[in-house]
Phi, psi and omega in degrees: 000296225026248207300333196226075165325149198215125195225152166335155163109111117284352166235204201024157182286122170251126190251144198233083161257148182302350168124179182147184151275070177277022130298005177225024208001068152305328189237018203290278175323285180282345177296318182299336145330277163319265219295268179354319203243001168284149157272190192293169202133186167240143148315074190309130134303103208228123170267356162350313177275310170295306200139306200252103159339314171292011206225313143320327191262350167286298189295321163277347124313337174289303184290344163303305195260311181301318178230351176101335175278147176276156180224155182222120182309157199235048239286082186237084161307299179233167197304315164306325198270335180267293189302339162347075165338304221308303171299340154297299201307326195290330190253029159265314190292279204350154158278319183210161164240133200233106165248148218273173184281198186134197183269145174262341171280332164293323164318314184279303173329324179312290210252347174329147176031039186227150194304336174307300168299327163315290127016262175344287192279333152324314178323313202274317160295018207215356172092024169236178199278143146249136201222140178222134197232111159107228178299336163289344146348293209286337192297349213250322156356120167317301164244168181221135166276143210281158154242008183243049170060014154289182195261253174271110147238201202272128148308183180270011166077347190289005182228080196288158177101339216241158184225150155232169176239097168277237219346017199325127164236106224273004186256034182206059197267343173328307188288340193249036173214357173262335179284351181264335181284015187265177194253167205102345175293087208248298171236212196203151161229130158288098181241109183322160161257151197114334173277166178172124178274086183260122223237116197221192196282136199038054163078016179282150202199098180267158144209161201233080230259181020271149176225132198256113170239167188237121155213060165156137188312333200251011268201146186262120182336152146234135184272102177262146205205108162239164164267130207295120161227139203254117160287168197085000000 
């Protein structure tokens, strides 16, 4: 790995932040990554982790005054709500699917073996955006760290071999060096908030660094780092 992230997929982006506040416009810079490469449409929303409804009508007034795009809730809350047609249909229309930050064991538990996540990898193979932020990062894994006092369960695999840690903070590296000793585990990436990876077609690779990466538990980082670029 390094050097090349390595994710399911040849097309379309899958974009990976490390977390912020884009009400405080923390995320100003890399949501301009991601948004710069959509096609015309609107930007789904999935609250799956959080929860929470204010937290879609905040993020779509934020994408609204900030790029001009629109955004629309996705209302997939619970497991019955990812089996839906009505809610499979919406993140088939997207442009993008944008999933808000929150618990990464309510995301997967949600969505796990259910037709939404089937919907998610059409996305990304059919040439459109996936986009993740903070704890919802972390779900696109092999594993995940439980935050509801288990030890690990399983991610959705879209990155194989490989876990992340978002809000990363390297000098408080234990949880993302505990997640490497499991097994199936090959590296790890730490991404600060405010980072951010976008992982695209043949193997194309934007960051938004420092991006901290690992490959052994016991084994010291590499720091990969570019600068944010914007097409057009």
């Amino acid at each position: 790995m390094p050097g090349s992230i390595q994710r399911i997929g040849d097309q379309g982006w899958l974009a990976l932040l490390g977390g912020g506040e884009f009400s405080f416009g923390e995320t100003l810079e890399t949501d301009g990554m991601w948004v710069s490469k959509l096609d015309e449409g609107p930007v789904g929303f999935l609250p799956t982790a959080s929860g929470s409804s204010d937290y879609a009508a905040n993020f779509s007034d934020y994408l609204k005054e900030s790029f001009g795009r629109e955004s629309v809730l996705i209302p997939v809350y619970r497991a019955r709500d990812a089996r839906r047609r009505k809610n499979v249909d919406r993140i088939d229309e997207a442009a993008a699917i944008y999933i808000g930050g929150g618990i990464t064991d309510q995301l997967v538990e949600t969505l796990q073996d259910t037709a939404a996540l089937e919907a998610l990898g059409r996305k990304l193979a059919s040439g459109g955006i996936v986009v993740a932020i903070a704890g919802a990062t972390q779900a696109f894994g092999v594993l995940v760290r439980s935050l509801l006092g288990r030890d690990v369960v399983s991610g959705f695999g879209w990155l194989p071999g490989g876990v992340i840690e978002p809000n990363f903070d390297p000098g408080h590296d234990r949880r993302l060096r505990k997640l490497m000793e499991q097994r199936g585990v090959q590296w790890g990436l730490g991404l600060p908030a405010g980072s951010a990876v976008l992982l695209g077609p043949a193997g194309q690779q934007e960051m938004a660094g420092p991006i901290f990466v690992l490959e052994d538990s016991d084994g010291d980082f590499e720091i990969l780092e570019s600068p944010i670029t914007e097409e057009g």
